[in-house]
OpenMM code with the backbone's topology and positions (N, CA, C; nanometers):
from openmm import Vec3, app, unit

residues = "UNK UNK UNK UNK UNK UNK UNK UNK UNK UNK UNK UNK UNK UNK UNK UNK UNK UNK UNK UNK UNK UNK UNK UNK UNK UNK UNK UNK UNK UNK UNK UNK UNK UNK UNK UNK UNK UNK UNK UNK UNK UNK UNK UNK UNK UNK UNK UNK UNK UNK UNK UNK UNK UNK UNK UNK UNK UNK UNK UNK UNK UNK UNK UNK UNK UNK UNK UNK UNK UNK UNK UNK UNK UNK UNK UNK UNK UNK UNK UNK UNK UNK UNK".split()
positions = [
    Vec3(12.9404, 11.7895, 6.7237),
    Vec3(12.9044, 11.9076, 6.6477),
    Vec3(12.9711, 11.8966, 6.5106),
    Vec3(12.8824, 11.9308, 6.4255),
    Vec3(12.9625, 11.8994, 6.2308),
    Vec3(13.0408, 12.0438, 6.2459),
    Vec3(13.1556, 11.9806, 6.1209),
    Vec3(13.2364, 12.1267, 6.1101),
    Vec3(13.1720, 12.2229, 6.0451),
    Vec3(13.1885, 12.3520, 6.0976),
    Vec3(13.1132, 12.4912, 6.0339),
    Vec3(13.0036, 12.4701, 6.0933),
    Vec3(12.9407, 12.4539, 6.1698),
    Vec3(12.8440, 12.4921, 6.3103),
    Vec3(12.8917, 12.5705, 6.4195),
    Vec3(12.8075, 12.6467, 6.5119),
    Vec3(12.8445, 12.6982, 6.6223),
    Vec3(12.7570, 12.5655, 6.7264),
    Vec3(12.8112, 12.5873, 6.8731),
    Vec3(12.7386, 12.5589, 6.9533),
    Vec3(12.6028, 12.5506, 6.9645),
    Vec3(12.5090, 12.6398, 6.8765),
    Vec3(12.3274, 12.6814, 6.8691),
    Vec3(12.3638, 12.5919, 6.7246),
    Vec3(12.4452, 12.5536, 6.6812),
    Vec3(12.3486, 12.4678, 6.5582),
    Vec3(12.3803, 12.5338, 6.4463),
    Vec3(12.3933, 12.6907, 6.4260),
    Vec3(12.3846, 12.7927, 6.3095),
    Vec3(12.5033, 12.7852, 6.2306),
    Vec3(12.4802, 12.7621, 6.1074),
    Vec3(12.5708, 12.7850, 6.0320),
    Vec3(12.6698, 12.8974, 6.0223),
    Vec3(12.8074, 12.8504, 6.0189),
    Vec3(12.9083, 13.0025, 6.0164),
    Vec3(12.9677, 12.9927, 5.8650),
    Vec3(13.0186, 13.1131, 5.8329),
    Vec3(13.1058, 13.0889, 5.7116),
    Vec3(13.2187, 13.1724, 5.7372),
    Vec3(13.3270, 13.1796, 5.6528),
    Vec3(13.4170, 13.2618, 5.6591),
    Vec3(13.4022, 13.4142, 5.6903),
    Vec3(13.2870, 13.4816, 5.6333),
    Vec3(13.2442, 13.6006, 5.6258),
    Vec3(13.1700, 13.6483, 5.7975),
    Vec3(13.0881, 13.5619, 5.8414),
    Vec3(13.0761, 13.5892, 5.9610),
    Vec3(12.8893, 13.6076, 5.9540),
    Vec3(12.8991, 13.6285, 5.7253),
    Vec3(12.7566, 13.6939, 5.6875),
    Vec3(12.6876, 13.5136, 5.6538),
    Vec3(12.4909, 13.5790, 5.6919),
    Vec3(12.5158, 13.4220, 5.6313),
    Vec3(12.4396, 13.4503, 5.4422),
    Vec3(12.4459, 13.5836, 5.4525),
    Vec3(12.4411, 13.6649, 5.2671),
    Vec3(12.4878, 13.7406, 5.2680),
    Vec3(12.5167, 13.7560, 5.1732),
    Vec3(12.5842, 13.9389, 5.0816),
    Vec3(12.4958, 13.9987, 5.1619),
    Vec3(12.3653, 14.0045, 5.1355),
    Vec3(12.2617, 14.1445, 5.1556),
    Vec3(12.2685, 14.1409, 5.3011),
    Vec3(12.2887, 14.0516, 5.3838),
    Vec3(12.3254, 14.0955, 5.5464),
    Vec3(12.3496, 14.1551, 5.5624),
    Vec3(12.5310, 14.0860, 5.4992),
    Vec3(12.6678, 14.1777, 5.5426),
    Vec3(12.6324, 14.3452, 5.4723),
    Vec3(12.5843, 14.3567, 5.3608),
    Vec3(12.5351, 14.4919, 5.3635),
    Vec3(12.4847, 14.5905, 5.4023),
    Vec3(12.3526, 14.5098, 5.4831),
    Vec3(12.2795, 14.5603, 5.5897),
    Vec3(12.3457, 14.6218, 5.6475),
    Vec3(12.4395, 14.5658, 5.7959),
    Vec3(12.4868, 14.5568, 5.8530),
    Vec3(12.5937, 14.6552, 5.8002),
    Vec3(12.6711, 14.6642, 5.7282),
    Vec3(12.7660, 14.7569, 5.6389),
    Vec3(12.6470, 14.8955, 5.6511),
    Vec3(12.5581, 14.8956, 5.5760),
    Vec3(12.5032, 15.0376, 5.5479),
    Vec3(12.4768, 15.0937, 5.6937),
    Vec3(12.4208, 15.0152, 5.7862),
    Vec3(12.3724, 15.0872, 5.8942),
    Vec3(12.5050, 15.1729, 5.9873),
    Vec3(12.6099, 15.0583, 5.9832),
    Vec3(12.7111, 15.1443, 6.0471),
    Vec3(12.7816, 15.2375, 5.9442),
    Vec3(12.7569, 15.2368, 5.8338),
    Vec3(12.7574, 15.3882, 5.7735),
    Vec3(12.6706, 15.4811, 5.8357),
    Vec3(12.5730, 15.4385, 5.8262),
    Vec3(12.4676, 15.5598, 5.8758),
    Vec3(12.4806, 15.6112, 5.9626),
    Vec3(12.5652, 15.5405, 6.0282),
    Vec3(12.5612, 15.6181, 6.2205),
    Vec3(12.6395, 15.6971, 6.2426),
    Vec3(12.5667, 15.7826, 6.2687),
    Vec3(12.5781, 15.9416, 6.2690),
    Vec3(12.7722, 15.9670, 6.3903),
    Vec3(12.8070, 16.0855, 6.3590),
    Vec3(12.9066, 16.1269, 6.4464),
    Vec3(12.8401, 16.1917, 6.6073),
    Vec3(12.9109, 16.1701, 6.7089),
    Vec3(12.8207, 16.1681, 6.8492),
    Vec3(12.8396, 16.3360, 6.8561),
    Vec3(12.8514, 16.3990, 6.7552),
    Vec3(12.9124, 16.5827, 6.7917),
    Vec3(12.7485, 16.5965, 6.7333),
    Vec3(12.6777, 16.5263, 6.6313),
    Vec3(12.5574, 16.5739, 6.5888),
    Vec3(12.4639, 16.6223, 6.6698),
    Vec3(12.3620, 16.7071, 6.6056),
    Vec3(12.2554, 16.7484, 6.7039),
    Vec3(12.1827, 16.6729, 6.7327),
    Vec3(12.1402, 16.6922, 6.7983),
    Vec3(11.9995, 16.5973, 6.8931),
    Vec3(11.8871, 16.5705, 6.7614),
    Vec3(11.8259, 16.7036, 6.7316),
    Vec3(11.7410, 16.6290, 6.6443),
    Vec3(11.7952, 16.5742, 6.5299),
    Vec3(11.9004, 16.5318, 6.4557),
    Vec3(12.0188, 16.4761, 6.3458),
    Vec3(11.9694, 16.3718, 6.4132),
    Vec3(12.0371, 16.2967, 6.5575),
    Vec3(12.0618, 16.1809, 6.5959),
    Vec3(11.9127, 16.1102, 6.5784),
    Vec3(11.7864, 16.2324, 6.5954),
    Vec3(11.6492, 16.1306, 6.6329),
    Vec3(11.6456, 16.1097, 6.4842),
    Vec3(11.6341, 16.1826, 6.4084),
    Vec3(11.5593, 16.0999, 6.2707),
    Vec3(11.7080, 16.0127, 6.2235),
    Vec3(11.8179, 16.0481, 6.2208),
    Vec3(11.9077, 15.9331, 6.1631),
    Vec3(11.8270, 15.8155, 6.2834),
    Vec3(11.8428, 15.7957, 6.3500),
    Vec3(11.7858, 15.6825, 6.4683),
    Vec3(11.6620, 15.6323, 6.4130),
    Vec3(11.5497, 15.7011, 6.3458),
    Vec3(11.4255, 15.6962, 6.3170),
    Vec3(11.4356, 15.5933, 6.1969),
    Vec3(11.5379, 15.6735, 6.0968),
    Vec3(11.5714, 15.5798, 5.9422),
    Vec3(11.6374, 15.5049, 5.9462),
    Vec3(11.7090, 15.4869, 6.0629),
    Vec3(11.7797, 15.3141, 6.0796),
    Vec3(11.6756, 15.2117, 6.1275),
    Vec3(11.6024, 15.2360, 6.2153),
    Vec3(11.5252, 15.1710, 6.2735),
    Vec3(11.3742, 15.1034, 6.1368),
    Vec3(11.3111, 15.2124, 6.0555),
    Vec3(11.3182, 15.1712, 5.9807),
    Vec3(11.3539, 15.0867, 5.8383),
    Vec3(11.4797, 15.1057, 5.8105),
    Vec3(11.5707, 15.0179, 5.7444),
    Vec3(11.5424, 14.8955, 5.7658),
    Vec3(11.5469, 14.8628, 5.9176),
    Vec3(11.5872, 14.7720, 5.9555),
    Vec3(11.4274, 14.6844, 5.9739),
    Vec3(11.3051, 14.7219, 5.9982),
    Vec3(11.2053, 14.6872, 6.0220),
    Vec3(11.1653, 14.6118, 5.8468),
    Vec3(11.2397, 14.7150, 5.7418),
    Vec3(11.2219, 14.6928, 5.5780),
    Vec3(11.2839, 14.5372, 5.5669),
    Vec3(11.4175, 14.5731, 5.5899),
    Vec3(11.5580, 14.4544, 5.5068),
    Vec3(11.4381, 14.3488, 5.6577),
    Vec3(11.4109, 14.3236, 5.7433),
    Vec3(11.4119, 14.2021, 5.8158),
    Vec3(11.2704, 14.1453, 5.7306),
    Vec3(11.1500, 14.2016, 5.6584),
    Vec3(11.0329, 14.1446, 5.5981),
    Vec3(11.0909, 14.1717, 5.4683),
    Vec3(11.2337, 14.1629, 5.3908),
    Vec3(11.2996, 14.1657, 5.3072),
    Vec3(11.2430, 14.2398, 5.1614),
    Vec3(11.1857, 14.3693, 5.2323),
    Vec3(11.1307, 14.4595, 5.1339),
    Vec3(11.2817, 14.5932, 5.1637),
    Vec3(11.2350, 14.6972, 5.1041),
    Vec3(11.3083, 14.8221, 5.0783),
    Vec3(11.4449, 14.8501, 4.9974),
    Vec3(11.4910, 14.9555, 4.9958),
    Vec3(11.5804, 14.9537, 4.9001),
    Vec3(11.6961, 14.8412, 4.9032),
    Vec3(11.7988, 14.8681, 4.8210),
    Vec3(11.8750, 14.7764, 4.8110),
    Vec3(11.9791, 14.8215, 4.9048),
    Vec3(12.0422, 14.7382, 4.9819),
    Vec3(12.1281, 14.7436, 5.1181),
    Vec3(12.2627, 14.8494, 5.0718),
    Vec3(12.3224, 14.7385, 4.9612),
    Vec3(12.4306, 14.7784, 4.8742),
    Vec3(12.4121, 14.9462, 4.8268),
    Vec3(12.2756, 14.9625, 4.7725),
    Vec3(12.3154, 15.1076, 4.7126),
    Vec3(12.2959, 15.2114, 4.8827),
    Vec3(12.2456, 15.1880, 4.9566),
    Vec3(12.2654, 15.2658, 5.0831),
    Vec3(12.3557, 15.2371, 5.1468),
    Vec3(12.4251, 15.1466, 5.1255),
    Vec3(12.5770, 15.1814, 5.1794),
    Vec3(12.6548, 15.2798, 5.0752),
    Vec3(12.6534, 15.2172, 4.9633),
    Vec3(12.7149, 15.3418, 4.8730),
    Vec3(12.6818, 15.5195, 4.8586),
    Vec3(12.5556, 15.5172, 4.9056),
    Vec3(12.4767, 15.6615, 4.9213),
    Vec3(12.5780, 15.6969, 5.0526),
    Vec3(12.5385, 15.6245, 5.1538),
    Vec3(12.6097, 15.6448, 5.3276),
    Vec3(12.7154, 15.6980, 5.2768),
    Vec3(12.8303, 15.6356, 5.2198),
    Vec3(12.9956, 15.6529, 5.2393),
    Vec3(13.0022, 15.7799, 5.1219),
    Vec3(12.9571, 15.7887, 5.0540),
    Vec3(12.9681, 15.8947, 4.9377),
    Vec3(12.9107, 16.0340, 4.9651),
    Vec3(12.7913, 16.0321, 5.0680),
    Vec3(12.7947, 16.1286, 5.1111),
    Vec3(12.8954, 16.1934, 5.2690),
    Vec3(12.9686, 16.0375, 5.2903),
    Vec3(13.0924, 16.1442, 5.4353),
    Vec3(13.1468, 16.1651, 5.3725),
    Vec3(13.1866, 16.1401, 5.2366),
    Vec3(13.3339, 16.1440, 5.1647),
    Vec3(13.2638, 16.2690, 5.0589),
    Vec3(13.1808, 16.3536, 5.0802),
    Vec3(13.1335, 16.4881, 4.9991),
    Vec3(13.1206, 16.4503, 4.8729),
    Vec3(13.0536, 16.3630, 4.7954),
    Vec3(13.0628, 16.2997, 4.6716),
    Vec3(12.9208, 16.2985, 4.6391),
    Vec3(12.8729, 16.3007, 4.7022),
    Vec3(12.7011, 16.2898, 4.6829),
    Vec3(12.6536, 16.4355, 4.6168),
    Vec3(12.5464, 16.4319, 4.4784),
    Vec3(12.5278, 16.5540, 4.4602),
    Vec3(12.3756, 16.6059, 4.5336),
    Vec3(12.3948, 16.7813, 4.5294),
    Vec3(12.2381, 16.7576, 4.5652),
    Vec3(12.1173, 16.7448, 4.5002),
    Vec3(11.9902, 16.7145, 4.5985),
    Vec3(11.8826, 16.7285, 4.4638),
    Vec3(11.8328, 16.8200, 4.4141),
] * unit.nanometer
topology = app.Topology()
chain = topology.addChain("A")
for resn in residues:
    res = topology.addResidue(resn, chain)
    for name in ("N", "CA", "C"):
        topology.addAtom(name, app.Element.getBySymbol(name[0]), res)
């Protein structure tokens, strides 16, 4: 096996990402995820817009990963204005 392979062949790097916009992905969504005290219908559409997200970033269309993580954390941290 060459160094920096796993067992399947796949390239690893230090990051764990194999791009920025992954690790973002991946960053924004577990922003998104909701606190388990939320209501039921909170949990279905947050559930609804991750799931979409994710259907977007994998045919590598929709917004940019990076600014929905920054939207995510800015609005737990009350920083977000409204519209």
């Amino acid at each position: 096996m060459a160094p920096g392979t796993t067992a399947h062949g796949q390239r690893m790097s230090a990051s764990r990402f194999c791009s920025t916009r992954c690790r973002d992905c991946v960053l924004a969504l577990e922003a998104l995820n909701p606190s388990p005290l939320a209501s039921y219908d909170f949990l279905t559409r947050r559930a609804l817009l991750t799931d979409r997200l994710i259907h977007l970033w994998r045919s590598g269309k929709g917004p940019d990963p990076a600014l929905v993580l920054r939207a995510a954390r800015d609005s737990h941290s009350g920083l977000a204005t409204p519209a």
